[in-house]
Biotite code that builds the C-alpha atoms (Angstrom):
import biotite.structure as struc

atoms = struc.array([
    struc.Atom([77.497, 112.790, 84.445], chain_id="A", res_id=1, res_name="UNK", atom_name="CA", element="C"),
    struc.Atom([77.154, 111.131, 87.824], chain_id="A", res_id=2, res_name="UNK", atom_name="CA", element="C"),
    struc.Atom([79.829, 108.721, 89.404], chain_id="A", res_id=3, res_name="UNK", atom_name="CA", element="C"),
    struc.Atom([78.262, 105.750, 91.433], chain_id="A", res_id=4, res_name="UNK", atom_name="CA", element="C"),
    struc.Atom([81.359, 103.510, 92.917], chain_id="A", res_id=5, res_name="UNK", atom_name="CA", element="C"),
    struc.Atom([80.514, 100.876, 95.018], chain_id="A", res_id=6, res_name="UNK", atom_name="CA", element="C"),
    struc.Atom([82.475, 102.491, 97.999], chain_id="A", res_id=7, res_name="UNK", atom_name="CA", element="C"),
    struc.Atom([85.672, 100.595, 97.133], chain_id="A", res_id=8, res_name="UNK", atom_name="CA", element="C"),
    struc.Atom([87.344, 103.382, 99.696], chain_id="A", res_id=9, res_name="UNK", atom_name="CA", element="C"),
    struc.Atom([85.072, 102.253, 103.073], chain_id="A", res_id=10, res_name="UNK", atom_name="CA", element="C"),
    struc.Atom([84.885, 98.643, 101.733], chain_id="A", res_id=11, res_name="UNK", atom_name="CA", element="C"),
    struc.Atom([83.064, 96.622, 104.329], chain_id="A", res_id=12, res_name="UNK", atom_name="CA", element="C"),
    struc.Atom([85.802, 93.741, 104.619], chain_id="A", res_id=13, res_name="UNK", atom_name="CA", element="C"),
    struc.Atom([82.807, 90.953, 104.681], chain_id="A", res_id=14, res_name="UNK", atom_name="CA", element="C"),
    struc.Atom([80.170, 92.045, 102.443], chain_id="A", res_id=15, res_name="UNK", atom_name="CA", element="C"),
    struc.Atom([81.527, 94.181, 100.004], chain_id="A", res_id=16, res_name="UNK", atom_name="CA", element="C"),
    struc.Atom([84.295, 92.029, 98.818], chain_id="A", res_id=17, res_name="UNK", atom_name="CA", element="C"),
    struc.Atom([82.598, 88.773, 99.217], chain_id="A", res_id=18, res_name="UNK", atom_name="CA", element="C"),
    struc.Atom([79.632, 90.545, 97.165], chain_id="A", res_id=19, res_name="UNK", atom_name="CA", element="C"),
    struc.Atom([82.275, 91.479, 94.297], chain_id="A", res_id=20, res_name="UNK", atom_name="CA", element="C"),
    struc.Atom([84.531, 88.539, 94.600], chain_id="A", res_id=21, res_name="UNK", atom_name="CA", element="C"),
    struc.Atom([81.160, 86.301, 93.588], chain_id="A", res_id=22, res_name="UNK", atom_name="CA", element="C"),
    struc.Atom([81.247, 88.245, 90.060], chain_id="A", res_id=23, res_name="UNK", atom_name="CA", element="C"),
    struc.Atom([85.261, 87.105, 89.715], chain_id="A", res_id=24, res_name="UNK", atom_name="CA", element="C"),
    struc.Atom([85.669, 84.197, 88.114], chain_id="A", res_id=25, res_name="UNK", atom_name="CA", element="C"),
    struc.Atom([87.132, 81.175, 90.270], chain_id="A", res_id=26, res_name="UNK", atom_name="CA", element="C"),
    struc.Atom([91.236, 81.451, 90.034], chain_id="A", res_id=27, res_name="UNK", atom_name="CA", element="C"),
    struc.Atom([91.019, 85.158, 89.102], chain_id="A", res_id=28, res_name="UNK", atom_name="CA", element="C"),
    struc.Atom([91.633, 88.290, 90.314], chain_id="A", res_id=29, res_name="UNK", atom_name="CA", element="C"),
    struc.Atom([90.407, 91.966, 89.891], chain_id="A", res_id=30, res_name="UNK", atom_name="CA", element="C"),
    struc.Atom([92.619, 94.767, 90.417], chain_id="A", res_id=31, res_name="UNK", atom_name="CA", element="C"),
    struc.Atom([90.881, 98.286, 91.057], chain_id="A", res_id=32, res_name="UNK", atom_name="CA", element="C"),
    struc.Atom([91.705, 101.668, 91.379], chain_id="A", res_id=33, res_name="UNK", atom_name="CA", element="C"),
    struc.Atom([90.588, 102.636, 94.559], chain_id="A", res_id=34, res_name="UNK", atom_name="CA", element="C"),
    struc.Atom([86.803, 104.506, 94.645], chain_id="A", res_id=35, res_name="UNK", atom_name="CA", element="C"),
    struc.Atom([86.380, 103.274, 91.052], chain_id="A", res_id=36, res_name="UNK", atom_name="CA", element="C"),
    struc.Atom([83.260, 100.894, 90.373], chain_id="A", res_id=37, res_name="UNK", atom_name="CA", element="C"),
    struc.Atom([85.204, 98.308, 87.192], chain_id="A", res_id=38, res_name="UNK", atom_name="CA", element="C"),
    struc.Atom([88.730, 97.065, 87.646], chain_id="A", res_id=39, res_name="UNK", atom_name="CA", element="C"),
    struc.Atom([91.540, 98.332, 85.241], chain_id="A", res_id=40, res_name="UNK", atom_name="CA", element="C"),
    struc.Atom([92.184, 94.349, 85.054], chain_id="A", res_id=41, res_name="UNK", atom_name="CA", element="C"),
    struc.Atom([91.019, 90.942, 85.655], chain_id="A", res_id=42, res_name="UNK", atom_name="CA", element="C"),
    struc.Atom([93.609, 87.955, 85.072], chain_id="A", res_id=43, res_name="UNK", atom_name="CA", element="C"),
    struc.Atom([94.280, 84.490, 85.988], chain_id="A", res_id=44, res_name="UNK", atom_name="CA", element="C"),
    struc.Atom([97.531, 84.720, 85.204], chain_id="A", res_id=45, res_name="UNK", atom_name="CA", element="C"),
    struc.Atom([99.808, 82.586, 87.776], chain_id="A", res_id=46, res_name="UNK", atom_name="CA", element="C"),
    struc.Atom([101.984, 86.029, 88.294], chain_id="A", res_id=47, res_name="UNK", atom_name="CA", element="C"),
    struc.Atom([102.030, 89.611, 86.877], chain_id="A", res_id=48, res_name="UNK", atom_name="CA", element="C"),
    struc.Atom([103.399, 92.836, 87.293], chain_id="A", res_id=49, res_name="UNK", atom_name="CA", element="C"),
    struc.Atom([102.084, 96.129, 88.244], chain_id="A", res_id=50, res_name="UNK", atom_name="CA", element="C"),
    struc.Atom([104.194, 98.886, 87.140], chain_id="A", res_id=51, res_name="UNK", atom_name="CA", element="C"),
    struc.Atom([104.362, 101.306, 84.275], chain_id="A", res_id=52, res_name="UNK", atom_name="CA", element="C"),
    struc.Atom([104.561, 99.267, 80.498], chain_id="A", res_id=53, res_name="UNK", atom_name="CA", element="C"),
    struc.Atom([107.438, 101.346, 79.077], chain_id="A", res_id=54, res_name="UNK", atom_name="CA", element="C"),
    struc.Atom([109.834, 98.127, 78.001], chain_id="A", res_id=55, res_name="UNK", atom_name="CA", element="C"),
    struc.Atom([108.888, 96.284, 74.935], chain_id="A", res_id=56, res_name="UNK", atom_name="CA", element="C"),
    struc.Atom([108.963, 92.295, 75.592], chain_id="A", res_id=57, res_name="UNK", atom_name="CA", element="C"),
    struc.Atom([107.417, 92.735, 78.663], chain_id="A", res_id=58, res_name="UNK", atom_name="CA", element="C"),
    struc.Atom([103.635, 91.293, 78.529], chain_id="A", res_id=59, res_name="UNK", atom_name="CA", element="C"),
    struc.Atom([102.754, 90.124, 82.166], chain_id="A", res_id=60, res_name="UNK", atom_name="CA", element="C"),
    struc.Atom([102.587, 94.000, 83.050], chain_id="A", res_id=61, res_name="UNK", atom_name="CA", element="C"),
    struc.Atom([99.579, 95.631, 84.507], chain_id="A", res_id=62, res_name="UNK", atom_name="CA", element="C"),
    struc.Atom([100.424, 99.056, 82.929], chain_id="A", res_id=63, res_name="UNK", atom_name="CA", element="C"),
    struc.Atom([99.210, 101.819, 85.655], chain_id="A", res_id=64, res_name="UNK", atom_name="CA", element="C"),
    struc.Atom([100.486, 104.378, 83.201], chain_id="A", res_id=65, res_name="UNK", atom_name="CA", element="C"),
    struc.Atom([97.013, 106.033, 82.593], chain_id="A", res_id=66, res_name="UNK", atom_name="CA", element="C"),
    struc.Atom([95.753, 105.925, 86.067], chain_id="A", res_id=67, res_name="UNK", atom_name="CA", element="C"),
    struc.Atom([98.779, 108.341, 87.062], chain_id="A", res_id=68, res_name="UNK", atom_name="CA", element="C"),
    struc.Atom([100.926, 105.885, 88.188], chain_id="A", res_id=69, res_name="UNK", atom_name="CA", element="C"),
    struc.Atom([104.000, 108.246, 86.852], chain_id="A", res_id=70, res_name="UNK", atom_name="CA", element="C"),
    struc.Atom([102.656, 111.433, 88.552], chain_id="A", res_id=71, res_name="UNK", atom_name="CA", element="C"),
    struc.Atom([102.231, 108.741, 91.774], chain_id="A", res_id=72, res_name="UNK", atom_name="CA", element="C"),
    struc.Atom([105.575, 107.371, 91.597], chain_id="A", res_id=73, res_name="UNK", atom_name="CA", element="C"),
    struc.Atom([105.192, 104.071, 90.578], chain_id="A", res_id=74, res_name="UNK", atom_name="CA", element="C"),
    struc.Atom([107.968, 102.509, 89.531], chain_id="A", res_id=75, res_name="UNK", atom_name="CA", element="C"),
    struc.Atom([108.481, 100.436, 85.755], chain_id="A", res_id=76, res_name="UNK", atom_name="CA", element="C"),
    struc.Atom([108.146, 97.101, 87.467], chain_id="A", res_id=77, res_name="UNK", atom_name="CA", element="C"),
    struc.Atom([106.844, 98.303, 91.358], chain_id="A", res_id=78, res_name="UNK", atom_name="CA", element="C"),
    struc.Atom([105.659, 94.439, 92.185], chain_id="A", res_id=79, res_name="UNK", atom_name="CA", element="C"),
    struc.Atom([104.913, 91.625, 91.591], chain_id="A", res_id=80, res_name="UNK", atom_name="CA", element="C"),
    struc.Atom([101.716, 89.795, 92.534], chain_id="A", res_id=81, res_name="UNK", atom_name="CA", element="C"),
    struc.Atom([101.582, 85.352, 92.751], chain_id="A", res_id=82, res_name="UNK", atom_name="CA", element="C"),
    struc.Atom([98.982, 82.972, 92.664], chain_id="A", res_id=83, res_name="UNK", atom_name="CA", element="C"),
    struc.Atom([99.776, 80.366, 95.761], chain_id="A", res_id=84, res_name="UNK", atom_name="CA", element="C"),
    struc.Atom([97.477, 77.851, 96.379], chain_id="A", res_id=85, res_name="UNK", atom_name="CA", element="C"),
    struc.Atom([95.501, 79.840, 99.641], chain_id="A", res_id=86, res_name="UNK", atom_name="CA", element="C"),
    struc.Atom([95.124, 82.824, 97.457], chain_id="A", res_id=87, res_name="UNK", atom_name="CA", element="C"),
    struc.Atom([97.560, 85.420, 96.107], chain_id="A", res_id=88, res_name="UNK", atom_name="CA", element="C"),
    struc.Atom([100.873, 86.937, 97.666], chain_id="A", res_id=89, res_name="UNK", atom_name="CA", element="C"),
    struc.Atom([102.424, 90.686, 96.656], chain_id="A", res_id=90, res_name="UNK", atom_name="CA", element="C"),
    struc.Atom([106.483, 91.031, 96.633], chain_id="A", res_id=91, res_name="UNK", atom_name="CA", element="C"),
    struc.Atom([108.110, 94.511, 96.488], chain_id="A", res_id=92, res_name="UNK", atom_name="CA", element="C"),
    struc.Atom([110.630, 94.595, 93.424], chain_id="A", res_id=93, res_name="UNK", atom_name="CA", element="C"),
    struc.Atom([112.827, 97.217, 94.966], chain_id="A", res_id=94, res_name="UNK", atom_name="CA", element="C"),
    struc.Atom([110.022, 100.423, 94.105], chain_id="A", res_id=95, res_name="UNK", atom_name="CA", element="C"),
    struc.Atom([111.524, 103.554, 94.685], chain_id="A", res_id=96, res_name="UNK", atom_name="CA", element="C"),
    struc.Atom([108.502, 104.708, 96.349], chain_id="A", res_id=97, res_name="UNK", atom_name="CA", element="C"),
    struc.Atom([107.458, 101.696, 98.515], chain_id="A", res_id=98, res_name="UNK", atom_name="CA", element="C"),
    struc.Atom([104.468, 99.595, 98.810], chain_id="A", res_id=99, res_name="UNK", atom_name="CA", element="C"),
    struc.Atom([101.993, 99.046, 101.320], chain_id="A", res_id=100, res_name="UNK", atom_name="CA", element="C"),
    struc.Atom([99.237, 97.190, 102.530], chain_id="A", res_id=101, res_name="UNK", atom_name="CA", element="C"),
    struc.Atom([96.754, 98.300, 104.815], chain_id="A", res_id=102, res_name="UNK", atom_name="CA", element="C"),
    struc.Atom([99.222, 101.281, 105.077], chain_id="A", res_id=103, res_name="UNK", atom_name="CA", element="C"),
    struc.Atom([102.272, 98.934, 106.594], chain_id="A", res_id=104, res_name="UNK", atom_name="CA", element="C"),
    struc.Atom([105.018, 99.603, 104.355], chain_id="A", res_id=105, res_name="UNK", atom_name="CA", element="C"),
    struc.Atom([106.161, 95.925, 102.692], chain_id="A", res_id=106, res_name="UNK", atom_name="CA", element="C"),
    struc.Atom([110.074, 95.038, 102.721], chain_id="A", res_id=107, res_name="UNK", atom_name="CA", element="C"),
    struc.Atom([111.364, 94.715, 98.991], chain_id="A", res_id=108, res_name="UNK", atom_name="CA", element="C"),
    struc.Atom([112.109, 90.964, 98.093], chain_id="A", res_id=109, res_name="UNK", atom_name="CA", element="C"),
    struc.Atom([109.560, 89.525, 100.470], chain_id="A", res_id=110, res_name="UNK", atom_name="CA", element="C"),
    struc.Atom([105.927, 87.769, 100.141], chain_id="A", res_id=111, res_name="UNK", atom_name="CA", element="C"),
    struc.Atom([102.770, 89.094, 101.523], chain_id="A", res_id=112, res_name="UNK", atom_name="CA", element="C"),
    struc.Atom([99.829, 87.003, 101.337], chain_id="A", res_id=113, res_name="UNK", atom_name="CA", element="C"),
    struc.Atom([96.953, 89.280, 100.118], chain_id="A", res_id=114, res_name="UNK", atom_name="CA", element="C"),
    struc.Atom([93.410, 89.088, 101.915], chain_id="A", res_id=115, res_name="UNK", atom_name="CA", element="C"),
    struc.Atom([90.254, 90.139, 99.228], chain_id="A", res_id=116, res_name="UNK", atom_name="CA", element="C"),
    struc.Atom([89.739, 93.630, 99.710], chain_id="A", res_id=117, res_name="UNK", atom_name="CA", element="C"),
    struc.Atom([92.735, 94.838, 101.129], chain_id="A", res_id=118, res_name="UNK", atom_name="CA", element="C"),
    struc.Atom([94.078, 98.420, 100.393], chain_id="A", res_id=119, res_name="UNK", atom_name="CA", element="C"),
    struc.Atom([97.439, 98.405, 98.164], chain_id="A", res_id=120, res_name="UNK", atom_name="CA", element="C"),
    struc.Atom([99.446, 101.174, 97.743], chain_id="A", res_id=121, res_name="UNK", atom_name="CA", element="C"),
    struc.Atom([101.907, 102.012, 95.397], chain_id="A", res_id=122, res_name="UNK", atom_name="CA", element="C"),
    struc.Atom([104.224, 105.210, 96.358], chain_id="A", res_id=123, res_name="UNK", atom_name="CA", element="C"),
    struc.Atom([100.627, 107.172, 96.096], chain_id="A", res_id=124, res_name="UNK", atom_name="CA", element="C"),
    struc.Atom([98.253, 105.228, 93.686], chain_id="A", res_id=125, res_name="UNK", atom_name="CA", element="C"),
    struc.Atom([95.858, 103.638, 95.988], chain_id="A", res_id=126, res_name="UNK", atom_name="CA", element="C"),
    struc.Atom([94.154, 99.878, 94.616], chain_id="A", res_id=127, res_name="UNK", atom_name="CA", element="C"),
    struc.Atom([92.384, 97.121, 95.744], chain_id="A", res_id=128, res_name="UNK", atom_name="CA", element="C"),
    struc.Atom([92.596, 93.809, 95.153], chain_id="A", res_id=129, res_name="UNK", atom_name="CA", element="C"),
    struc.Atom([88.817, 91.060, 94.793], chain_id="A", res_id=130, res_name="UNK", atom_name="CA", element="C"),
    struc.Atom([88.895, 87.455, 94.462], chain_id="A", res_id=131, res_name="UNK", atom_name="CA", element="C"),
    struc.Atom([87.191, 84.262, 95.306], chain_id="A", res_id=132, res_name="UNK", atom_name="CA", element="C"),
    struc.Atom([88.386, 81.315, 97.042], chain_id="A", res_id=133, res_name="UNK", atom_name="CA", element="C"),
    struc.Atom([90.906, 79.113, 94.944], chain_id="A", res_id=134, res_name="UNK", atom_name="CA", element="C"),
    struc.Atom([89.667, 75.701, 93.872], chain_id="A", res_id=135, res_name="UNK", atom_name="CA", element="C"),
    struc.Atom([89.701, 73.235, 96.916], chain_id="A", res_id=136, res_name="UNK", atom_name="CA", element="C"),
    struc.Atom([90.196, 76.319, 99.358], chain_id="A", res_id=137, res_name="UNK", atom_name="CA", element="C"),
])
């Protein structure tokens, strides 16, 4: 079986991601693992987790569990992404294992805004985020 990803790992900051942020619906946003060609998720919720789903009562989770995020050292609840009204903003929740973006490592507790495209990592489990401008942005 052939893999064709639309080279989500050299992702040409203007084309790519304006390319795949046309097929995101307005308000939403994709999360994917890096190099792969569909996102594990695509939400308009106004804030989620990603982590690892291992609490019960716990829905607004973007469970990373079968993409390795164990074996990658992500943590339960690693951090938290928000929708603000320019875009969306990442917070570390304390991870064990850090977070980055872009490779900068993020300080726990604080906001980030997030650019389309932009590399995430979490301890080793490398994503990227895709979405269109907000409404009246």
């Amino acid at each position: 079986m052939k893999n064709v990803t639309l080279s989500l790992s050299g992702l040409d900051e203007s084309s790519e991601s304006d390319r795949l942020s046309s097929a995101i619906p307005s308000g939403s946003i994709a999360i994917y693992i890096l190099g792969e060609t569909k996102p594990i998720a695509v939400t308009a919720q106004g804030e989620f987790i990603l982590g690892r789903h291992v609490t019960e009562g716990i829905d607004n989770v973007i469970d990373l569990t079968s993409y390795g995020g164990l074996e990658k050292g992500v943590s339960r609840k690693h951090a938290i992404i928000r929708k603000i009204d320019i875009g969306y903003e990442i917070v570390d929740l304390y991870s064990t294992n850090g977070t980055w973006l872009s490779e900068k490592r993020l300080l726990s507790n604080k906001a980030y805004v997030l650019d389309s495209g932009i590399h995430i990592r979490l301890g080793q489990l490398l994503l990227v985020t895709i979405f269109g401008r907000m409404n009246g942005s």
